[in-house]
C-alpha positions as CSV (number, residue, x, y, z in Angstrom):
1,X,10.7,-6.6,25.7
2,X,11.0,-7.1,22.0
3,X,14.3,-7.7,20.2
4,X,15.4,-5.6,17.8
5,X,15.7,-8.3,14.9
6,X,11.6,-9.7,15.5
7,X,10.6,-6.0,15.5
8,X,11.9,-5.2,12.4
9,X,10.4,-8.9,11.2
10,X,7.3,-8.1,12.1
11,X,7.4,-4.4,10.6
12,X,8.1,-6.1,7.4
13,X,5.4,-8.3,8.0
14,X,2.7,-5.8,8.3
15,X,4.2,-3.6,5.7
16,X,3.8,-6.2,3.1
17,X,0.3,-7.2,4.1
18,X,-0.8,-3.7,4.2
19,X,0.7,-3.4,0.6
20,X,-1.1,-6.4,-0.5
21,X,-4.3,-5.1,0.4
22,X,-3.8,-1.8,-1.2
23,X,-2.6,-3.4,-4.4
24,X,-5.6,-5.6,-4.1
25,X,-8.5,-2.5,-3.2
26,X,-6.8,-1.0,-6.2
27,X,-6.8,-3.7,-8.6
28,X,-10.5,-3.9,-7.7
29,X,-11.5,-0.7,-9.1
30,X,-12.6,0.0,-12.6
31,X,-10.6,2.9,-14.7
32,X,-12.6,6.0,-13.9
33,X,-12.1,5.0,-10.5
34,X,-8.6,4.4,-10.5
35,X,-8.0,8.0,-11.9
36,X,-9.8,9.5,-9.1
37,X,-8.5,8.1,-6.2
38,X,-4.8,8.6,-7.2
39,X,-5.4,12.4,-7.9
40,X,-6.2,12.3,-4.0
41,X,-2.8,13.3,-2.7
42,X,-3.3,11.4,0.0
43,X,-4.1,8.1,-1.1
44,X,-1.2,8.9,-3.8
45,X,1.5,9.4,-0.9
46,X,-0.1,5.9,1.0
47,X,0.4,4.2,-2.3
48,X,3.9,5.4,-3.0
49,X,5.0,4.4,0.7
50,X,3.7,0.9,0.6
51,X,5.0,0.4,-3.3
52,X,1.5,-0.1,-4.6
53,X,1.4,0.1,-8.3
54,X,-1.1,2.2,-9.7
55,X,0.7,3.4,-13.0
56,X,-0.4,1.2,-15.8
């Protein structure tokens, strides 16, 4: 069984990766593109939980 204390290590771990890559797919894509995929509210709500920064 898992402690406590390395589960929440290792949820920190992913959710920092996971951000990364966002930021990263993000940063990747030219203006027009940028605009359209945050108007998706999905994709909006996945940025906001992971802290991906998409306004500016």
């Amino acid at each position: 069984m898992i402690s406590k204390e390395k589960l929440t290590e290792n949820v920190v771990k992913v959710k920092g990766e996971t951000k990364a890559a966002l930021q990263t797919m993000y940063d990747t894509l030219n203006q027009g593109q940028k605009k359209k995929v945050v108007k998706n509210a999905e994709v909006k709500a996945l940025f906001d939980r992971y802290g991906v920064d998409y306004e500016g």
